[in-house]
N, C-alpha and C positions, 0 to 999 in steps of 0.2 A: 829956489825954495821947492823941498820934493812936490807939499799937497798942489803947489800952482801948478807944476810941470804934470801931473799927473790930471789934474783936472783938465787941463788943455788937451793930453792928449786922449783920455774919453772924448772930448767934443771933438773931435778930431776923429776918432772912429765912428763916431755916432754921424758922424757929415757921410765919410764915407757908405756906411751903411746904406745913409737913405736918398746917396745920391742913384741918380735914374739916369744911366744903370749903375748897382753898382758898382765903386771904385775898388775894384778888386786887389789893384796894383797897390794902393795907400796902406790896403788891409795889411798883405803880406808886409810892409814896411814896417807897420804897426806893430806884427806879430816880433819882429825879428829885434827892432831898437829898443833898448834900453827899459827894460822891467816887461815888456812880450804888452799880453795882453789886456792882465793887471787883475783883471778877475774872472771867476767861475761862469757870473752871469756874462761878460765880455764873451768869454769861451763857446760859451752854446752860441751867441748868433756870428761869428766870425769861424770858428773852424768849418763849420758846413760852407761857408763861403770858396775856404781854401782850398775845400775840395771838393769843389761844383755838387754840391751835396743839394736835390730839391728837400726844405722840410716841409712845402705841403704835399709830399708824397712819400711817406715815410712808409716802411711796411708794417703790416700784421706784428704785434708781439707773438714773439715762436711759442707751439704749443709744447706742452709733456711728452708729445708725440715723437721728439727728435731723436729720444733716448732710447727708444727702442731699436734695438736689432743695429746700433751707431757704433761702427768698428772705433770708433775713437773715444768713446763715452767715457772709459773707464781711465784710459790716461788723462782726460781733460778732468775729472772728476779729482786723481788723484795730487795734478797740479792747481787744481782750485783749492783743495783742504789745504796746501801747506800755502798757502796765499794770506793767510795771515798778516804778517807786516805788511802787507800793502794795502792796510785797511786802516784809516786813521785811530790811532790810540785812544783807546776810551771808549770808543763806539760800543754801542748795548749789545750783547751775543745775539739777540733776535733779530739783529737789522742787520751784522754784518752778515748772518746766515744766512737771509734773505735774500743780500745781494750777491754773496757764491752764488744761489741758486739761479740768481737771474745772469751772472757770467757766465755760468756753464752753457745756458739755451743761447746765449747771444753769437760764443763760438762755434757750436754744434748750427745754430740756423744757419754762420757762413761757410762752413764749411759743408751744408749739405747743396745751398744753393749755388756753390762754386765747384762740381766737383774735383776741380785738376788742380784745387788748392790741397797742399797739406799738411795736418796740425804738426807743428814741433812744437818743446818746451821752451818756456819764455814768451809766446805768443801771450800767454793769458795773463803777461807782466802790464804786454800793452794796449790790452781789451780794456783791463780793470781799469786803467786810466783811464779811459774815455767814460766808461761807465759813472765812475765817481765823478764827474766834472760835468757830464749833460745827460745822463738816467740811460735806463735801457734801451727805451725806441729809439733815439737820435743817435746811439751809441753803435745799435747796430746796425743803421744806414752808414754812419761814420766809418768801422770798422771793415764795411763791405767795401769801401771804394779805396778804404788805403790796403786792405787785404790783396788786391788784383793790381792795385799800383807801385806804392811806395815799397809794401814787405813781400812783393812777389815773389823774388827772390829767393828767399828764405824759406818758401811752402812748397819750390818745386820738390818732386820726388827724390833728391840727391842734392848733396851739400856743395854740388858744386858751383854753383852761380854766388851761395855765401864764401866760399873760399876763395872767388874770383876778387868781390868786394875788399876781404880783409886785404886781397895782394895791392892795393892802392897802397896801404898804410903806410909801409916801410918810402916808397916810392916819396909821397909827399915830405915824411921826416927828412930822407935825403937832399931834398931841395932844402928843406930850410937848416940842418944841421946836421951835415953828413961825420962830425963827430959822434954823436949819438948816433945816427942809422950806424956804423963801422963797428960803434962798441955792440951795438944789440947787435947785429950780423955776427961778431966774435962770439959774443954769447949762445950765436944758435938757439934765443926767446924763441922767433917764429911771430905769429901773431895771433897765437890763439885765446891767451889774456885779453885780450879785446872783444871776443867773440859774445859773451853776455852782455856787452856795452851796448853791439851792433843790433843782435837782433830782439831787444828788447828797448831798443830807443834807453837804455841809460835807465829802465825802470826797476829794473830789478835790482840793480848797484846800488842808488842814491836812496838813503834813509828818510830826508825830507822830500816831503810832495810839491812842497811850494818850487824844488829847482827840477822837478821831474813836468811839471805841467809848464814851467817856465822854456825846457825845451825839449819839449812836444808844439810851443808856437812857433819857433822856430824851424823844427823841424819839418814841421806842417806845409810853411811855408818854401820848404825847400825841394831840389834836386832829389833823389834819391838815394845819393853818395854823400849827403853832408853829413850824417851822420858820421859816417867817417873819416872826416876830415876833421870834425869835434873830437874823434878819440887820438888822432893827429897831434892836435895842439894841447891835449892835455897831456901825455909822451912829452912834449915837446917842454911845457911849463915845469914840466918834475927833470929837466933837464940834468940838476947837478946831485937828485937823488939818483939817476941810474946811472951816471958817470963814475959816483961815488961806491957803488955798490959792486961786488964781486962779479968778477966776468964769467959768468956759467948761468947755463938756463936755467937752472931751479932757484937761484937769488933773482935773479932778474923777471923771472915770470912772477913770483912771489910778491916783488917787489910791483910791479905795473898791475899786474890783478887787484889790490887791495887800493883801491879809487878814496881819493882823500873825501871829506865828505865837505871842506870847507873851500872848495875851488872859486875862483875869481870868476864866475858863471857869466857875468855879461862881456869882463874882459875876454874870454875864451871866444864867446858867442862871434866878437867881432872880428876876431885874430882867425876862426873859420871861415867867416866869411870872407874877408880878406886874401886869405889864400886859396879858396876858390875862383877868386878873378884871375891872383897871378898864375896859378896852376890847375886850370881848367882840367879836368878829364884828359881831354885829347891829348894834354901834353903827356902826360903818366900814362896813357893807354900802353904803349907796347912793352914797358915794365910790371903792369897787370894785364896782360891782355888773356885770354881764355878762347877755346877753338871755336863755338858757339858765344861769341859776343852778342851777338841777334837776338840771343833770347832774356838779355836782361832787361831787367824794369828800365836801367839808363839807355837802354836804346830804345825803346819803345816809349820813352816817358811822352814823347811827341804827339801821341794817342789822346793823352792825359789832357795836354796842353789844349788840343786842337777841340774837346769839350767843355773848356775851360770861356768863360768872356772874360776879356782887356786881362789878361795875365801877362804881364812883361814884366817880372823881377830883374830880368837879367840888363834889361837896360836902365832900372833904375841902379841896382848897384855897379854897374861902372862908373855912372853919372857919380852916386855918390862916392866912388872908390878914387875916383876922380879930383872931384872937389875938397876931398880929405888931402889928398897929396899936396896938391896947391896949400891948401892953408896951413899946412905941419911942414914949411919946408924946414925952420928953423929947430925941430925935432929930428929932421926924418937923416935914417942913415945907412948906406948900402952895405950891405953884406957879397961879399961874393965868392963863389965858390965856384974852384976852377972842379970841371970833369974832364973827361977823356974829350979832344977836339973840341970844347965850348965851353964858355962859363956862360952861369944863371944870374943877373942879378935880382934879388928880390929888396924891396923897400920897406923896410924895420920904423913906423912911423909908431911916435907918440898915439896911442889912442885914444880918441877923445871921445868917452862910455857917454857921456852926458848927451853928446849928438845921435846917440845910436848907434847900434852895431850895422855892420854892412848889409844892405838888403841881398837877397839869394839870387845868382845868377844862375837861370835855371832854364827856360821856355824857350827863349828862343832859337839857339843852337843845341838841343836836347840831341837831335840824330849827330850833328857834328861831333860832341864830345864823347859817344859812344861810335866809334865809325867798328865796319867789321873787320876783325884782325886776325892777318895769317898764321899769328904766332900762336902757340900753342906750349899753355902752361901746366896743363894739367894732361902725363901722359894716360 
């Protein structure tokens, strides 16, 4: 019965909440299985959780002041007006104008307080999320600790620690169906279709909010690469539309660019997580690897972790990666796929959504699954 399972599992965040200390690990569990975090009011006191966020020390609301003489004002400005859709339907023009104005200060204050951060487009896809789900203040403590952590990346001065990330994509698709990865390689796509997926967390693509905030808990609760591992497995689900489709890059980008809006979100959610246990980083590292590894968020996330209390997602989802295998043996079925000198097997298990998606293996071996690499991909 949904309303039971869902009442259960409030009291069940609400345990963790106010255990002493607390239970941070249950949180991200929470975020991740089956419907995330369920509501808005959930949202505001579990996301600052997941990201050691204090709210009794929130900062000052930015003044007027930030506008002035702000090399970036006028681009943030211009990407807030077309921001539009991402404003719930219906809302009064006076509120939604209201609240441009309070997203414009909320990016400008972080990026003045960070200077080595920098604005790109699609940032203010996933400010405005937060804003709409937990208001300005909380929004821009929020925003400040995933700006310097999770979307680091993506603000350095050059695209290239984002172009490090897309080079996972193809890498994962190969393990799991190096039909597909062969035909897109023929195709000569590339992975730049993906690139509004990645560095907007999926906010700017998806038209409903309820599956844009659904993962965002996830996300939240993740790695810094699962993101891309979700654009993985959705590649992955359209399997026999890009097979079916003409082999040249302009059908096929065409085709993967244009994100269904009715996707199987929790089934996805699990099937990423999932394929992060069996294909951690480490393993995909030297098929993404980049000559400056050192300086991405995945090797540094260790930072993140070590401010973090009781954060072990990584040994709950094997636990529960684990405990899935054992009880689906009568579903579960090998795929294998031979490469040059080895084969991979990976475990194609019935998923069972109702227990939850896989919690995020992420904290513990953070430095391990970014180690630094000699190879060098971008000349």
């Amino acid at each position: 019965d949904f309303d039971s399972k869902k009442k259960r599992k409030v009291a069940e965040i609400y345990q963790a909440l106010n255990s002493d200390p607390i239970d941070v690990a249950a949180l991200r569990r929470m975020a991740i299985s089956e419907g995330g975090l369920l509501t808005d009011e959930i949202r505001c006191k579990v996301w600052p959780k997941l990201l050691s966020v204090n709210t009794d020390d929130l900062p000052p609301l930015p003044g007027k002041e930030l506008r002035e003489d702000n090399k970036d004002y006028q681009q943030v400005l211009l990407d807030v007006r077309r921001s539009l859709r991402r404003f719930p339907p219906g809302m009064p023009d006076d509120q939604r104008e209201g609240l441009q104005e309070e997203l414009i200060d909320i990016i400008l204050h972080v990026l003045k307080r960070n200077p080595q951060l920098h604005y790109y487009q699609g940032y203010h896809d996933i400010v405005v999320t937060f804003l709409l789900v937990v208001g300005d203040r909380l929004a821009t403590a929020l925003v400040e600790k995933l700006s310097t952590h999770h979307l680091r990346d993506f603000m350095d001065p050059t695209m290239d620690n984002t172009k490090h990330i897309l080079n996972y994509l193809m890498p994962i698709i190969d393990q799991v169906n190096p039909e597909v990865h062969d035909f897109m390689q023929s195709a000569e796509v590339g992975t730049i279709f993906a690139l509004s997926w990645l560095i907007t967390w999926f906010g700017h693509v998806l038209s409903d909010f309820r599956h844009v905030v659904r993962l965002y808990d996830f996300f939240l609760a993740c790695h810094p690469l699962m993101p891309i591992y979700f654009a993985a497995v959705i590649v992955l689900y359209r399997e026999q539309e890009v097979l079916d489709c003409e082999c040249d890059m302009a059908s096929v980008h065409h085709l993967l660019s244009q994100i269904p809006q009715d996707l199987p979100y929790e089934t996805l959610i699990s099937r990423a997580g999932d394929l992060f246990v069996q294909f951690p980083p480490s393993e995909l590292a030297r098929e993404a690897a980049q000559q400056q590894a050192e300086r991405t968020a995945a090797s540094t996330f260790k930072d993140f972790e070590l401010a973090s209390v009781q954060q072990r997602p990584d040994t709950v989802l094997r636990q529960r990666f684990r405990e899935r295998l054992r009880g689906e043996e009568r579903t579960k079925s090998i795929l294998t796929k031979p490469r040059t000198n080895r084969f991979v097997k990976l475990a194609v298990m019935g998923l069972t959504v109702a227990l939850g998606a896989a919690a995020l293996a992420v904290v513990k071996s953070a430095l391990e699954w970014a180690p630094k690499f000699e190879l060098q991909i971008f000349p």
